[in-house]
C-alpha angles and dihedrals in degrees: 000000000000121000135194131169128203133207133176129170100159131060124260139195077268094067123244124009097261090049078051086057095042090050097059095066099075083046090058091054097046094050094048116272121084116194111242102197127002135193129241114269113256131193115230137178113249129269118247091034113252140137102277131107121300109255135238106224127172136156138220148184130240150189125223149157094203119096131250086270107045081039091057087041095057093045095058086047083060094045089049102040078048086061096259108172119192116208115123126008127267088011125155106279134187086221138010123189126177133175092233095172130007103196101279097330107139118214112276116183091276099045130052101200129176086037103256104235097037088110088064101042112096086183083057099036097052103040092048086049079067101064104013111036098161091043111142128205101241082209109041093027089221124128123239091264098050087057087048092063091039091063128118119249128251091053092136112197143162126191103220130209094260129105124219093224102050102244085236095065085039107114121230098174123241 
């Protein structure tokens, strides 16, 4: 199972963070990874906690033939063409993407997979719930509720009513 979780604060040429959101769906297809289910976007606090905007987080999963690396790479290209700028850690960003899990893969010194701080995250933990319930942490061999209860206080977070994929590009078949 492929995971990647999305994040936005700030808004983008897209519009507001959740439309960013929105917008990387049809990227991911044309590079090479559609996303296959997605959670719901939720608004979180930031972490750490500090005086900027909530966030919209959400996760999906994908399928791919590209490895963890081109994967990663093409990830960063998104973040960058969506107007991603890197100066000081945990800033404000238009996008955010991260690899949080690459099937069972387990972090080398060149990749960190799972993400390593996906077990702490509540904007990770409950959007992923939504779409992989029976995950299991290849690391830490606990499921995704069990993370859940293992989390710190004070992770505020609210699914909304938005879906990552816009009901109207959603296929229904014909």
């Amino acid at each position: 199972m492929i995971l990647i979780g999305l994040g936005a604060n700030l808004p983008s040429r897209y519009g507001t963070p959740e439309q960013t959101l929105q917008a990387c769906m049809p990227e991911f297809a044309r590079l090479g990874f559609p996303a296959i289910s997605a959670s719901r976007i939720y608004i979180s606090a930031p972490v750490p906690v500090s005086d900027q905007p909530w966030y919209k987080n959400a996760v999906c999963r994908v399928e791919t033939s590209l490895s963890p690396e081109e994967l990663i790479k093409a990830l960063h290209r998104i973040e960058h063409d969506f107007g991603r700028v890197r100066e000081i850690r945990n800033d404000p960003r238009v996008i955010d993407l991260d690899l949080l899990a690459y099937n069972d893969l387990k972090q080398t010194d060149a990749l960190h997979i799972p993400h390593p701080r996906l077990h702490e995250r509540a904007f990770v933990l409950h959007p992923l719930k939504e779409i992989a319930p029976d995950w299991v942490h290849p690391v830490l061999d606990k499921t995704v509720g069990q993370m859940i209860k293992g989390l710190p206080e004070g992770q505020d977070i609210k699914a909304l009513d938005i879906s990552l994929i816009p009901v109207e590009k959603l296929s229904y078949g014909s």
